[in-house]
C-alpha positions, 0 to 999 in steps of 0.5 A: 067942338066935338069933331067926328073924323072921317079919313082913310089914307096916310095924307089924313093922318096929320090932321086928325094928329092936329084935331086929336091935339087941339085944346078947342076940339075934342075927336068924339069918334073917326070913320074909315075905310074897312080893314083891306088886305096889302103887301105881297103876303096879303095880311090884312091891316087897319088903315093908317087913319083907325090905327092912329084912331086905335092907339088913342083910344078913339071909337072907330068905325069902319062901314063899307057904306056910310048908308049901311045900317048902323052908321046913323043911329052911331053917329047919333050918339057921338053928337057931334058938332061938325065932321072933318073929312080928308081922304075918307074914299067914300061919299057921305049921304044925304042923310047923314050931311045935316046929321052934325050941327055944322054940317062937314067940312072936307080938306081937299087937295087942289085949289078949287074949283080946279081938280074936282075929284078923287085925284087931284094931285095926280092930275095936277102934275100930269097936266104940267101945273106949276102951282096946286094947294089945298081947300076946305069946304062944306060939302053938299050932295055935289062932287067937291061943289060946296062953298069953300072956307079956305085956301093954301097955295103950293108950288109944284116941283120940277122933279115932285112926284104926287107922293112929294107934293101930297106928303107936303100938302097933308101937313100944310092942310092939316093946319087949314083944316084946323084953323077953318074949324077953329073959324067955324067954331067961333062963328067968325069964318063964313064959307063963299061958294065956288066960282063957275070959270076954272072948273076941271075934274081929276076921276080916281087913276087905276093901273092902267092909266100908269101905263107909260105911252113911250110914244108921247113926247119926252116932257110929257112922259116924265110928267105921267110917270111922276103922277103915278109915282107912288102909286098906283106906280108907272110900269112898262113891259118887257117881253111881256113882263110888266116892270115898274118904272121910277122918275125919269130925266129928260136929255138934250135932243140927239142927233136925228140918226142916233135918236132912239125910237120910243121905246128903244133902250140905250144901255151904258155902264151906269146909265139906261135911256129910253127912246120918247116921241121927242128926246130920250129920257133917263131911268132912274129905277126899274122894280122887275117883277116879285123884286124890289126896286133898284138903279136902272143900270143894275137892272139892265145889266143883271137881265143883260139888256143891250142897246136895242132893246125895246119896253113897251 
């Protein structure tokens, strides 16, 4: 099939690499997000996707909205079967979803009808899920709505952050997405719509939803941190200083008298514990700002933070 691929992010890179190398589908051309300024020095860069795109030689591109002008006319000319979306971060039009004779088919990140929206990983692990996975399905006009094609399961870690569980889900999807095509290709794979029980929704999270609640109990904690690790990435304050935070570990519940409140620092030689609603949890690392990150240890004791400090 000729395959028009829309996707943005590093996690849809592995599947237009497995597009770009299958013998059944050829890639007539790939949507991404528009060039966007990153890193601490704010250069410009091509997103992961319209790099890859570029070092093949692939047409890329890169509208603010797929309803500007321009968009249609140059799908138009790339005639395509069926477009594939992961990760594009953006909504395909009405007009333009019957513009490919097979319409579109999104891999997403969740086990629908579970976690319909931009993150559902985040959301997933936040909510303590054991077990997520990845769809394919047709979209339609609604979010995440469309009969779905196929499915893989995916255990959720204890210790996973949403970096972990989307770098394996990216993989392992990438391979749904191509064998869902490869169905629709032959005419042997027949998408079946969504049921109506076990609907939740994952809205897109922003820096202030990685805020950590120290006054939440412990298990909770751990989870939202965990979510929000990468990106956009957990933080606290200190004296008023937003400081980013790594995984933490939950320790057996102290005594009542020497349990530290939420928010209260407990700092030895080579451990930093945090105080929670329930049992204190352990730092792994702490990133200060316009510094990199480094063990929670190193950090109290360069800022010489004692017992009795308090991050807010």
């Amino acid at each position: 099939m000729r395959v028009v691929f829309a996707g943005t992010p590093e996690v849809a890179v592995p599947s237009l690499q497995l597009l770009m190398d299958s013998p059944q589908h050829e890639v007539v051309g790939v949507i991404s997000r528009p060039d966007a300024a990153s890193g601490r020095g704010r250069s410009v860069v091509r997103s992961p996707v319209a790099s890859l795109a570029d070092e093949h030689g692939l047409e890329v591109i890169t509208p603010r909205r797929l309803t500007d002008p321009g968009v249609l006319d140059r799908l138009r000319t790339w005639r395509p079967d069926c477009g594939a979306v992961v990760a594009y971060g953006g909504l395909v039009p009405a007009g333009l979803l019957d513009l490919p004779t097979h319409g579109w088919i999104n891999l997403h990140f969740s086990v629908l009808p579970a976690w319909r929206g931009a993150a559902p990983v985040q959301h997933a692990i936040a909510a303590g899920d054991e077990v997520t996975g990845a769809s394919t399905f047709q979209l339609e006009e609604g979010l995440d709505t469309g009969p779905v094609y196929g499915l893989i399961t995916e255990n959720i870690g204890p210790a996973d952050t949403s970096g972990d569980l989307l770098e394996r889900l990216s993989k392992a999807g990438a391979h749904l997405l191509l064998s869902t095509l490869d169905g629709v290709d032959s005419g042997t794979l027949m998408p079946v719509a969504q049921t109506a029980a076990g609907v939740s929704h994952a809205p897109k999270v922003d820096v202030d939803d990685a805020r950590i609640r120290w006054d939440l109990p412990a298990h909770i904690v751990d989870r939202r941190i965990r979510a929000h690790t990468p990106a956009p990435g957990a933080w606290t304050t200190l004296d008023g200083a937003r400081i980013k935070v790594g995984p933490v570990t939950p320790l057996e519940v102290p005594d009542e008298p020497t349990r530290p409140a939420p928010g209260e620092l407990v700092v030895a030689k080579r451990s930093v514990d945090v105080g929670t609603a329930t049992r204190p949890v352990r730092l792994s690392w702490v990133q200060p700002p316009g510094k990199k990150a480094m063990p929670a240890a190193d950090w109290a004791r360069g800022a010489h933070l004692g017992d009795g400090t308090v991050v807010e």
